[in-house]
C-alpha positions in Angstrom: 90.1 106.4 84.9 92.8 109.0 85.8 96.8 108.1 84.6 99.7 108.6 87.4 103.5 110.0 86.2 105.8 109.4 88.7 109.2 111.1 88.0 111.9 108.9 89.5 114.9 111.2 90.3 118.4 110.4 91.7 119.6 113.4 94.2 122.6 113.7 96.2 122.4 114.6 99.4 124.4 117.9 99.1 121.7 118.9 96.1 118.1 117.7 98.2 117.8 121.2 99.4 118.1 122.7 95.9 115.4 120.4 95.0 112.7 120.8 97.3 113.6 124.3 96.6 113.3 124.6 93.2 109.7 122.4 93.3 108.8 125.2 96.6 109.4 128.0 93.9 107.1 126.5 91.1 104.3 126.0 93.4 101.1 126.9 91.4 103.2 126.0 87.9 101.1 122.9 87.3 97.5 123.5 89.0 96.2 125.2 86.9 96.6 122.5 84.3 93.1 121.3 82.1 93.2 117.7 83.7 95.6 118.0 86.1 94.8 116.2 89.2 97.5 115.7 91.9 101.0 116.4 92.9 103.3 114.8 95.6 106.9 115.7 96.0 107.9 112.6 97.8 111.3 113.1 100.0 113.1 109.6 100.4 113.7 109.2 104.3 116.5 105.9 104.8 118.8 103.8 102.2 118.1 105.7 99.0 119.0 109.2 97.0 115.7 109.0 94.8 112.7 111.6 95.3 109.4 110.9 93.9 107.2 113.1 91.6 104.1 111.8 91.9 101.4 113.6 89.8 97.8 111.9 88.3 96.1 113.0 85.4 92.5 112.8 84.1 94.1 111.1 80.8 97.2 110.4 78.8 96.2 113.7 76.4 96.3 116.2 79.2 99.8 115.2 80.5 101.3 115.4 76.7 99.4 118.9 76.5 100.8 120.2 79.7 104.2 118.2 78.6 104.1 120.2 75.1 102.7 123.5 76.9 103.5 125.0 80.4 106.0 122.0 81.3 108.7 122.8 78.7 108.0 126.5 80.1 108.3 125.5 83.6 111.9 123.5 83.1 113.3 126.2 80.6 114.1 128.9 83.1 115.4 132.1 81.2 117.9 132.2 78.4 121.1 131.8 79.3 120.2 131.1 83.4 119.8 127.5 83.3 120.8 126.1 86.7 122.6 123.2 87.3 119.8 120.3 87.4 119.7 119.1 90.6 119.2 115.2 89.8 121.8 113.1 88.7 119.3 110.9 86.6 115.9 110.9 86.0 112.9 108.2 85.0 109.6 109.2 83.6 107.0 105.8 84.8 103.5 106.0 83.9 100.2 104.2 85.0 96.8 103.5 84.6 94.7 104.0 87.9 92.4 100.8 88.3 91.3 101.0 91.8 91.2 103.4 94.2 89.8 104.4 97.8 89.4 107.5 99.6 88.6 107.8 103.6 85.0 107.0 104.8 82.8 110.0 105.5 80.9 109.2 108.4 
């Protein structure tokens, strides 16, 4: 079964715009991906600062090739233009999907 990464990132409010920016901007940066499944940018909407990156994988080996490929390509920006990250803090958790359901088809 597929593997879920969920990015746990800490964003102040004044830097939330920046954010969902910045993931707007790299739309397509990931699809394209051998094994790549999903993607969620989850906004956090009462009593936290922490978004959610939600992507699934078809296995642990895609994600490190993408990791070790396009990602470090995607985060590097251009020499000497690295902006400001927008997070605060950042934590990488990972999961095995074991059960899952989609809507009925009727």
């Amino acid at each position: 079964m597929s593997i879920v990464k969920i990015n746990v990132l800490t964003v102040p409010a004044e830097q939330r715009e920046t954010l969902e920016q910045r993931f707007a901007a790299r739309a397509g940066a990931v699809e394209g991906s051998d094994g790549f499944e999903w993607f969620e940018l989850l906004r956090p909407v009462e009593g936290t600062d922490t978004y959610l990156v939600y992507t699934r994988w078809r296995s642990e080996e895609d994600f490190q090739r993408w990791m070790s490929g396009r990602a470090q390509a995607a985060h590097g920006g251009a020499p000497g233009e690295k902006p400001r990250p927008a997070a605060t803090d950042a934590t990488l958790w990972s999961f095995e999907v074991v059960q899952q359901a989609a809507p009925r088809q009727d």
